[in-house]
Steps between C-alpha positions, in 0.01 A plus 500: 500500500336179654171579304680646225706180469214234583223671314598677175858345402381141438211597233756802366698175454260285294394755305869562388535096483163489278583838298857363387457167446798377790469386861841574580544878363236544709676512817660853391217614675582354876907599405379857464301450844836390682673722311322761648543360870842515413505860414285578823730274695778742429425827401093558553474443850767843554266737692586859346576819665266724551562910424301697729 
């Protein structure tokens, strides 16, 4: 997620900035990020059973 969040998310970011017009909608994209850590924070991380 390091990479993920260093690497792609910041250009992902000023493309959306440059492609709408607005700086500040443009930090949907990061909200979705955390939003996402928040989801895996709470539900993602479960392991599930396995049927054998």
């Amino acid at each position: 997620m390091a990479i993920v969040g260093g690497a792609i998310v910041p250009p992902l970011q000023g493309l959306f900035a440059d492609v709408t017009g607005d700086l500040q909608l443009s930090f949907i994209i990061p909200m979705i990020c955390y939003a996402y850590i928040v989801y895996y924070g709470f539900v993602g991380y479960k392991v599930k059973e396995v049927q054998v």
